[in-house]
Backbone atoms as SQL, in Angstrom:
CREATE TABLE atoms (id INTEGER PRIMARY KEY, chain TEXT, resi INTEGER, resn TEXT, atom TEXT, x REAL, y REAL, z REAL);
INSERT INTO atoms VALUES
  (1, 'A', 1, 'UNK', 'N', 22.110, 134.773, 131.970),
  (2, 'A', 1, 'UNK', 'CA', 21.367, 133.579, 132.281),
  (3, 'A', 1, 'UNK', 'C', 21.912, 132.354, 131.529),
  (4, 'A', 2, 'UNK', 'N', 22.030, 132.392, 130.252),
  (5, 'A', 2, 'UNK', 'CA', 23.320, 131.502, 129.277),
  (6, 'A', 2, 'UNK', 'C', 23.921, 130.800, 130.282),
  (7, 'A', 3, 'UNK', 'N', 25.203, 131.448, 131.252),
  (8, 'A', 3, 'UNK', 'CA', 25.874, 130.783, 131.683),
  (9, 'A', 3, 'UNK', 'C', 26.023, 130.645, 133.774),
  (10, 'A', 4, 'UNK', 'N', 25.131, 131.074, 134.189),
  (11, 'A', 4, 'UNK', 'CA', 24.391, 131.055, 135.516),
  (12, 'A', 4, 'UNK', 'C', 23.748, 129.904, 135.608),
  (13, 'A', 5, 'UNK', 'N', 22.699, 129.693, 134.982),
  (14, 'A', 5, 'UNK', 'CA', 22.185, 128.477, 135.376),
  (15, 'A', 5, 'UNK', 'C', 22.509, 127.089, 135.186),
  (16, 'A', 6, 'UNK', 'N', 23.226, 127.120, 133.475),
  (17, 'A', 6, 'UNK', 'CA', 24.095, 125.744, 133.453),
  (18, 'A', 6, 'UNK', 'C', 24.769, 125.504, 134.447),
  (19, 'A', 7, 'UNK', 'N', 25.375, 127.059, 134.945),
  (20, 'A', 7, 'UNK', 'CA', 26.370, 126.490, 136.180),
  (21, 'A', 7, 'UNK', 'C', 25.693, 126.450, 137.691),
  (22, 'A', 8, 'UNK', 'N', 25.194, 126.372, 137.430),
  (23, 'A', 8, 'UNK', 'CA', 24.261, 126.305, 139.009),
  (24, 'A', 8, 'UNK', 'C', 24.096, 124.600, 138.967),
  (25, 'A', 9, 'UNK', 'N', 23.276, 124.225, 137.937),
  (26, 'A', 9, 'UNK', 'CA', 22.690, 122.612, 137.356),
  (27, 'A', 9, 'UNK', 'C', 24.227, 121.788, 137.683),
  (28, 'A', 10, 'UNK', 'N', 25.001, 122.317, 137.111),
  (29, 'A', 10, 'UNK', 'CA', 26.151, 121.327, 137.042),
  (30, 'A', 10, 'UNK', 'C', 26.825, 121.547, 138.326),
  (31, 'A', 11, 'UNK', 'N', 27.232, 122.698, 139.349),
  (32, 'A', 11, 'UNK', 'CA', 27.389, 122.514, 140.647),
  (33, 'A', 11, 'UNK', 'C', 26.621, 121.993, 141.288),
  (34, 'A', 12, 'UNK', 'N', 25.217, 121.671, 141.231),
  (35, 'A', 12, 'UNK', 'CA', 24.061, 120.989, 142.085),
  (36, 'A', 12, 'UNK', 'C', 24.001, 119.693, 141.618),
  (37, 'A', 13, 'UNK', 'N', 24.507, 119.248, 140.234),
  (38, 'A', 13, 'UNK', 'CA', 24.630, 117.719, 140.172),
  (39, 'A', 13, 'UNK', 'C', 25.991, 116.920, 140.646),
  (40, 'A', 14, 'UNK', 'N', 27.123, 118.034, 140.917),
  (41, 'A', 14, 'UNK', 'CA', 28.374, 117.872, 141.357),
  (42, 'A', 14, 'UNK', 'C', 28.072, 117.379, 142.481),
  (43, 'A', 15, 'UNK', 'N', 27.382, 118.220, 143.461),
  (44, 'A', 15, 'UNK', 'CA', 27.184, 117.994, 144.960),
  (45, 'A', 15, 'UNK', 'C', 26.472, 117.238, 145.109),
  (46, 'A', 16, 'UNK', 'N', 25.172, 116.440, 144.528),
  (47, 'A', 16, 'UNK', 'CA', 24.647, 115.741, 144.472),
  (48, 'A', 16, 'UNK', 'C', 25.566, 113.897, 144.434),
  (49, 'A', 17, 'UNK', 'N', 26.187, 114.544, 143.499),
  (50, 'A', 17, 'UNK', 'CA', 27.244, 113.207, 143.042),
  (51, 'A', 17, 'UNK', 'C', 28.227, 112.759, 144.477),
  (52, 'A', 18, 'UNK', 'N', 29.116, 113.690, 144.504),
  (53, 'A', 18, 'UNK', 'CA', 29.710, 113.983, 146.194),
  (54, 'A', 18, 'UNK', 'C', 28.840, 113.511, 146.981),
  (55, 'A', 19, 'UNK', 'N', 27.697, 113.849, 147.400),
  (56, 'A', 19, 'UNK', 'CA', 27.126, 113.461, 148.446),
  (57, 'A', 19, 'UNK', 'C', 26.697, 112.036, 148.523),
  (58, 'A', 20, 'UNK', 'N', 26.298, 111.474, 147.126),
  (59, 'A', 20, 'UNK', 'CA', 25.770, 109.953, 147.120),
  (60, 'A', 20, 'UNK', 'C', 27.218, 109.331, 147.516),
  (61, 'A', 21, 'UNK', 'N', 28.309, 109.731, 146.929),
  (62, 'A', 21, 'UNK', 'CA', 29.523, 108.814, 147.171),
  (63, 'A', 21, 'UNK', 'C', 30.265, 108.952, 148.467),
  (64, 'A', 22, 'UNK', 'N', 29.819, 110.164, 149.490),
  (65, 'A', 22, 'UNK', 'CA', 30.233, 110.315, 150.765),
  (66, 'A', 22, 'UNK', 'C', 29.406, 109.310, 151.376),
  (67, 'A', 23, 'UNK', 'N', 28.009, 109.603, 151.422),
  (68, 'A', 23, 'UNK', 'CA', 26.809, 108.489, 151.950),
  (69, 'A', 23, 'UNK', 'C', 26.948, 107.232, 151.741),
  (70, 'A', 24, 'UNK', 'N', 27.331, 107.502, 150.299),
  (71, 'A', 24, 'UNK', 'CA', 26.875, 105.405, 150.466),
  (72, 'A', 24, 'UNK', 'C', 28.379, 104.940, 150.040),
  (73, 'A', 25, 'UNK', 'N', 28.976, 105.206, 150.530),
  (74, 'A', 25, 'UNK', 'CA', 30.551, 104.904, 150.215),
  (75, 'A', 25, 'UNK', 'C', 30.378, 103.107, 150.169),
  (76, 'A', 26, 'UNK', 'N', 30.948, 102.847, 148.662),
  (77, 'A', 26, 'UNK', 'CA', 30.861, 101.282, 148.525),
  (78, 'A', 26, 'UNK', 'C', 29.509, 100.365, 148.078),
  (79, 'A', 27, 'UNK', 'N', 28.521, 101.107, 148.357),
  (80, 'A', 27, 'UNK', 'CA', 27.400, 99.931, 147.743),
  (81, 'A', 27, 'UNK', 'C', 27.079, 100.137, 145.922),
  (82, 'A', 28, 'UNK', 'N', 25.880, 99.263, 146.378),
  (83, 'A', 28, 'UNK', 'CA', 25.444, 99.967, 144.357),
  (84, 'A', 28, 'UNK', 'C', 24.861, 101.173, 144.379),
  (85, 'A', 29, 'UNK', 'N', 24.424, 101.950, 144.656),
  (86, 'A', 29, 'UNK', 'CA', 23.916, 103.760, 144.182),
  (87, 'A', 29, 'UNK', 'C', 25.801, 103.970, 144.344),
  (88, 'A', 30, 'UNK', 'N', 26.508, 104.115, 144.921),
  (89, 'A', 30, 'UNK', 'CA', 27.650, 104.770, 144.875),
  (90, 'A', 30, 'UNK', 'C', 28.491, 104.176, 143.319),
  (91, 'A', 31, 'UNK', 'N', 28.157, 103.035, 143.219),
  (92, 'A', 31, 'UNK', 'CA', 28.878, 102.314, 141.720),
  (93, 'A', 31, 'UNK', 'C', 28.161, 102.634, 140.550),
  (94, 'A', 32, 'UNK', 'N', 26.923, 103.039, 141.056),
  (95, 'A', 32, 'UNK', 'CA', 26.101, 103.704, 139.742),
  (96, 'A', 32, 'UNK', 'C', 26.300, 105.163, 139.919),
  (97, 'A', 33, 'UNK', 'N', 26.627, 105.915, 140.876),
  (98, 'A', 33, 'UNK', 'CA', 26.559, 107.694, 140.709),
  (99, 'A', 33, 'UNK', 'C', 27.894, 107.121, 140.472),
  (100, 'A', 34, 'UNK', 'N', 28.875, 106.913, 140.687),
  (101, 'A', 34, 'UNK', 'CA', 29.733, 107.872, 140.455),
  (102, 'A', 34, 'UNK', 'C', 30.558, 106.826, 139.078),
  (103, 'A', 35, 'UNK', 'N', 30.069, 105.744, 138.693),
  (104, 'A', 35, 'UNK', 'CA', 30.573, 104.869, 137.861),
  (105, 'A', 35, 'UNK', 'C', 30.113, 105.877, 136.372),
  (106, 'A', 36, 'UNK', 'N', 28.756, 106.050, 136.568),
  (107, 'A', 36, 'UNK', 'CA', 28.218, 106.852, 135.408),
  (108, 'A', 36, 'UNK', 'C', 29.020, 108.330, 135.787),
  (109, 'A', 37, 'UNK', 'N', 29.439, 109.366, 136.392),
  (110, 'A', 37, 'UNK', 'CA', 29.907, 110.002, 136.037),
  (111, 'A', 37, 'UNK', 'C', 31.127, 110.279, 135.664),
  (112, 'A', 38, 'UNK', 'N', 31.697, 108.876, 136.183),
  (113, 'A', 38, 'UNK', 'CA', 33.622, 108.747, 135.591),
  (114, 'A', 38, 'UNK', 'C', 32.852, 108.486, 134.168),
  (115, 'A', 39, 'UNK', 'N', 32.105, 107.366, 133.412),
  (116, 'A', 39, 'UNK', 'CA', 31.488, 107.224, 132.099),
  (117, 'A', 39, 'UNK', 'C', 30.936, 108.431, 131.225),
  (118, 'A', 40, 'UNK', 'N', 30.998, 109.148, 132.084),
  (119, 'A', 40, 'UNK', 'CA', 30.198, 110.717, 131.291),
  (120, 'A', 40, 'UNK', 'C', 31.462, 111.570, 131.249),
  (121, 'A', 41, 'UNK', 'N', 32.464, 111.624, 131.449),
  (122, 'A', 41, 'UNK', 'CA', 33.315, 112.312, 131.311),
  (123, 'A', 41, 'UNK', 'C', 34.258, 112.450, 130.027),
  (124, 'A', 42, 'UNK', 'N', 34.635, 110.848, 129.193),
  (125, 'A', 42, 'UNK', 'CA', 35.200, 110.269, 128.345),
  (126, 'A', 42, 'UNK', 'C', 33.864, 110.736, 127.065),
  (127, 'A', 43, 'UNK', 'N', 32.665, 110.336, 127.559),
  (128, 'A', 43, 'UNK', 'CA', 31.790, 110.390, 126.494),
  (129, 'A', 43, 'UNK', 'C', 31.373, 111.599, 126.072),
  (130, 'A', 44, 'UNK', 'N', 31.988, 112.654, 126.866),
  (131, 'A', 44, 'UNK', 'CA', 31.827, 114.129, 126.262),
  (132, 'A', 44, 'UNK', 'C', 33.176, 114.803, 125.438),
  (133, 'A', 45, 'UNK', 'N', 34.124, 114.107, 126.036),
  (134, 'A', 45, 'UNK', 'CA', 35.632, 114.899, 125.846),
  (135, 'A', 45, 'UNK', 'C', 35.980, 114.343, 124.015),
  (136, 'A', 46, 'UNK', 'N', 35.465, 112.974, 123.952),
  (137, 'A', 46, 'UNK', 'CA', 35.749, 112.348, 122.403),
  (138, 'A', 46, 'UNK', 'C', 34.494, 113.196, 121.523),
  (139, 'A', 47, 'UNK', 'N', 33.618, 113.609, 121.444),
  (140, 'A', 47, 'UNK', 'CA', 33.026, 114.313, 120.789),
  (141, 'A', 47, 'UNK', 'C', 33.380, 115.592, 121.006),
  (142, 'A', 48, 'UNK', 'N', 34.011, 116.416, 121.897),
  (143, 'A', 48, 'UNK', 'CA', 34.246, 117.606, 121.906),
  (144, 'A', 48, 'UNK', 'C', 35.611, 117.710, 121.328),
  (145, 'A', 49, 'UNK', 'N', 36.399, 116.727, 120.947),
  (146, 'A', 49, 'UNK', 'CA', 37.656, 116.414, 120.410),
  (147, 'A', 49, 'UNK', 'C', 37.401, 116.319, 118.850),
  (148, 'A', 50, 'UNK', 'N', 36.138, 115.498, 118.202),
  (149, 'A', 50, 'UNK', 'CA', 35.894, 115.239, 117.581),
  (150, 'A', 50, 'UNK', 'C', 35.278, 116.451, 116.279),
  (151, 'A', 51, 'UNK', 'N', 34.518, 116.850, 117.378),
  (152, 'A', 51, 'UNK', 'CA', 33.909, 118.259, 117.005),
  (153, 'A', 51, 'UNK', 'C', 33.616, 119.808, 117.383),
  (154, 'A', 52, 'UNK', 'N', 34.621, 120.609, 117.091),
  (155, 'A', 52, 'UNK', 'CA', 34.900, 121.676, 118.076),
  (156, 'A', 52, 'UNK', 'C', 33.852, 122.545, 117.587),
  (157, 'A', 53, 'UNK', 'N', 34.022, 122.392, 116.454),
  (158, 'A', 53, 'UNK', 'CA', 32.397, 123.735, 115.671),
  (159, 'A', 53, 'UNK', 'C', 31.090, 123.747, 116.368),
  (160, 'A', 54, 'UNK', 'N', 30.827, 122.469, 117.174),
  (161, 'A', 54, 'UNK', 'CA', 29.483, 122.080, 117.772),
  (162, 'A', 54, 'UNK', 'C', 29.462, 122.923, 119.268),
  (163, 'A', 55, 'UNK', 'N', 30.276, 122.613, 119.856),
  (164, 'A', 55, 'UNK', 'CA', 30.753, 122.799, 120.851),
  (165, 'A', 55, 'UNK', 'C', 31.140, 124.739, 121.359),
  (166, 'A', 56, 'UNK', 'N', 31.178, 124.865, 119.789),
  (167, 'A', 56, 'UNK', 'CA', 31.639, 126.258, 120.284),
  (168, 'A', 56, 'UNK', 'C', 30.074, 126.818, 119.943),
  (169, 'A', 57, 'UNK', 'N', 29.453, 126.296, 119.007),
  (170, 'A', 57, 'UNK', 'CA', 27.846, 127.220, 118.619),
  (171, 'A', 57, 'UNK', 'C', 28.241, 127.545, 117.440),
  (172, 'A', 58, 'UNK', 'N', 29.210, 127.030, 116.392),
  (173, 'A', 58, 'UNK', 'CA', 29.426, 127.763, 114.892),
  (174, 'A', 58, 'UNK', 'C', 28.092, 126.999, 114.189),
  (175, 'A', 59, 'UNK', 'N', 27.988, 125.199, 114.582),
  (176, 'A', 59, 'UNK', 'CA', 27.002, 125.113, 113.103),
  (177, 'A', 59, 'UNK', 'C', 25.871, 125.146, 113.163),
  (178, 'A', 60, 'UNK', 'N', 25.243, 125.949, 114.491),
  (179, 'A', 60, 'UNK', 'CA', 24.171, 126.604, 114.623),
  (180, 'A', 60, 'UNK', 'C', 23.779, 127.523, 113.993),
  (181, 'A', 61, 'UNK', 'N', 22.679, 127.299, 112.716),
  (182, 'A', 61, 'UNK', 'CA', 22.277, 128.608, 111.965),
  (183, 'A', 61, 'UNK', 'C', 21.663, 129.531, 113.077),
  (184, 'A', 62, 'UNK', 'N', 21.748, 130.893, 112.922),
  (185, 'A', 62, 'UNK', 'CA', 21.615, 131.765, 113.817),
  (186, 'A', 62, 'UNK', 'C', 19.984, 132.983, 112.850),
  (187, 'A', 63, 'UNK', 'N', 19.837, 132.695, 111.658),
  (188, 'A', 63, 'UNK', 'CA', 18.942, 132.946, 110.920),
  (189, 'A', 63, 'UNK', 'C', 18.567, 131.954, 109.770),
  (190, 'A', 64, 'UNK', 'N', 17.193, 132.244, 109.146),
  (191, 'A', 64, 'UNK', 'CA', 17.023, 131.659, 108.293),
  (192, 'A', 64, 'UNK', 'C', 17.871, 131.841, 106.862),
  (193, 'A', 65, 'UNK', 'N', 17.899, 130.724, 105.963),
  (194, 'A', 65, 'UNK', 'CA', 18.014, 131.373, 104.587),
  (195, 'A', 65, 'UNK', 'C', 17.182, 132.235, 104.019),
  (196, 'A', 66, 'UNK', 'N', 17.484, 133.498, 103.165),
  (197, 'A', 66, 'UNK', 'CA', 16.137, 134.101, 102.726),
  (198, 'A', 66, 'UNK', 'C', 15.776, 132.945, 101.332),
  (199, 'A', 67, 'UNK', 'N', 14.660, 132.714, 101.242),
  (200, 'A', 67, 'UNK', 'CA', 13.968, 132.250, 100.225),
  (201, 'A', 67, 'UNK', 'C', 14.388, 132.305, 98.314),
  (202, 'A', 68, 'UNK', 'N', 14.852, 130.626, 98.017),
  (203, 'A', 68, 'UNK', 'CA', 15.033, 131.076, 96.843),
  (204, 'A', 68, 'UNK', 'C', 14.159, 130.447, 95.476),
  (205, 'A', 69, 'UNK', 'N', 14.448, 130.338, 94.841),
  (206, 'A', 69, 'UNK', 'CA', 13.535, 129.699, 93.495),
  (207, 'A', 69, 'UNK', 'C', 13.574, 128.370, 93.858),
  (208, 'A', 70, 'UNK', 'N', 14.760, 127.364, 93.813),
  (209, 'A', 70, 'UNK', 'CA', 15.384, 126.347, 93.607),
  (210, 'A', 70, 'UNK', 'C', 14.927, 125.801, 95.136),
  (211, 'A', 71, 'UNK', 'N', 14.954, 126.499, 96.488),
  (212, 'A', 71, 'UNK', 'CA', 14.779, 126.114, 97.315),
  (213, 'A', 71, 'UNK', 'C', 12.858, 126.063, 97.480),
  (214, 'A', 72, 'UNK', 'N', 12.052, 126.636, 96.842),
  (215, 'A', 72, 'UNK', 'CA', 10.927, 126.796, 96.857),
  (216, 'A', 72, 'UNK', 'C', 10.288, 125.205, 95.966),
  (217, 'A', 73, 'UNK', 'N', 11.122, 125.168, 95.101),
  (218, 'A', 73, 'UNK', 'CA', 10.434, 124.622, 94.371),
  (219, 'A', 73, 'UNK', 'C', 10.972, 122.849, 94.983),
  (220, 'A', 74, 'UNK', 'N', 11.981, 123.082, 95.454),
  (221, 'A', 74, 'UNK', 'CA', 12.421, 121.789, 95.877),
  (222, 'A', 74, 'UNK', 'C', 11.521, 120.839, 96.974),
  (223, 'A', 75, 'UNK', 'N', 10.537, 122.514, 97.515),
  (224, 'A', 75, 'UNK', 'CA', 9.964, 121.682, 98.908),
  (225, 'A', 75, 'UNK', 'C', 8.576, 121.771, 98.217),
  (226, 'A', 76, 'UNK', 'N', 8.246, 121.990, 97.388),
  (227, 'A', 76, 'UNK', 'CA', 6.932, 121.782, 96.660),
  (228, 'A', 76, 'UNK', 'C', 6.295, 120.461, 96.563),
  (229, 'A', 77, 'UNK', 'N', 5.286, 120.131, 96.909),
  (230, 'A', 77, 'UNK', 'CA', 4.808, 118.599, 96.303),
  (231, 'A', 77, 'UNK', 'C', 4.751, 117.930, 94.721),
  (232, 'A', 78, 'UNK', 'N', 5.128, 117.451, 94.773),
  (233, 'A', 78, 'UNK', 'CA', 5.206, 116.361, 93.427),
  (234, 'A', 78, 'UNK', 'C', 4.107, 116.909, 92.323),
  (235, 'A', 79, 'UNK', 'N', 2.844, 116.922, 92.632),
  (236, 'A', 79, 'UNK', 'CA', 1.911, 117.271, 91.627),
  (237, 'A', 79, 'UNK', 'C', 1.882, 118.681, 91.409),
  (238, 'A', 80, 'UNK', 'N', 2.168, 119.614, 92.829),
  (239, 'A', 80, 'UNK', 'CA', 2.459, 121.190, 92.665),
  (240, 'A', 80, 'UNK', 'C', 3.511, 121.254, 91.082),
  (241, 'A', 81, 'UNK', 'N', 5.037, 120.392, 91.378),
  (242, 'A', 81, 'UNK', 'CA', 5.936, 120.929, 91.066),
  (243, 'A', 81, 'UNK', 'C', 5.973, 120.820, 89.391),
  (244, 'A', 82, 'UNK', 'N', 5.023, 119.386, 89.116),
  (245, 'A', 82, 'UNK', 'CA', 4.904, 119.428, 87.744),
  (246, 'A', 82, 'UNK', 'C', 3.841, 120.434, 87.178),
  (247, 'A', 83, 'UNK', 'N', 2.779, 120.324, 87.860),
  (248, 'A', 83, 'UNK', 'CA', 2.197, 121.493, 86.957),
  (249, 'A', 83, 'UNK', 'C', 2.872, 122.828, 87.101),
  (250, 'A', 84, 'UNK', 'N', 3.794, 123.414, 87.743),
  (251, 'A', 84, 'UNK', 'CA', 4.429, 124.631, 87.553),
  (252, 'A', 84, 'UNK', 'C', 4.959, 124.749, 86.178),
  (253, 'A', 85, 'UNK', 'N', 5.763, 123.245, 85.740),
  (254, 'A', 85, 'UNK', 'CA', 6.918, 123.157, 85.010),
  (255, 'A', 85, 'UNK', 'C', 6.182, 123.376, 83.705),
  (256, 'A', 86, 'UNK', 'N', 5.236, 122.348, 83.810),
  (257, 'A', 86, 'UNK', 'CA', 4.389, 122.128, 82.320),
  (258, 'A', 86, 'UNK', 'C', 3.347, 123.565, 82.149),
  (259, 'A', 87, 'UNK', 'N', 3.311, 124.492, 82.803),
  (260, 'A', 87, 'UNK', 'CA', 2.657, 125.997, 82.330),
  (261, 'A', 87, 'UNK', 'C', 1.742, 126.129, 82.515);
């Protein structure tokens, strides 16, 4: 399902696109479909150039951190964290 339905969405906005620019060959919906999708093309390729780790799913944590002192105490509130300190 991962990769079925993206590709379904993106062949159905393909044909969608095709079809406004067969139909209205030359007016404004044809300078806006297909102006924005020559514009969407550049604006994906420089960030996917930019950043391949994103793109592939690496800097997606895939679990949590397990729980540590330093991280506990960091998300503590202000008045929590001093009275811990002071005993």
């Amino acid at each position: 399902m991962k990769g079925i339905l993206p590709a379904l969405g993106g062949f159905a906005l393909l044909f969608a696109a095709a079809w406004t620019a067969v139909t209205s060959w030359f007016s404004a919906i044809f300078v806006l479909g297909v102006g924005s999708l020559l514009i969407g093309i550049p604006i994906y390729l420089v960030p996917a150039r930019l950043m391949p780790p994103f793109f592939r799913g690496e800097v997606l944590a895939r679990q949590l951190p397990e729980p540590t002192e330093r991280i506990i105490e960091a998300d503590a509130p202000e008045h929590e964290a001093g009275a811990a300190t002071r005993g």
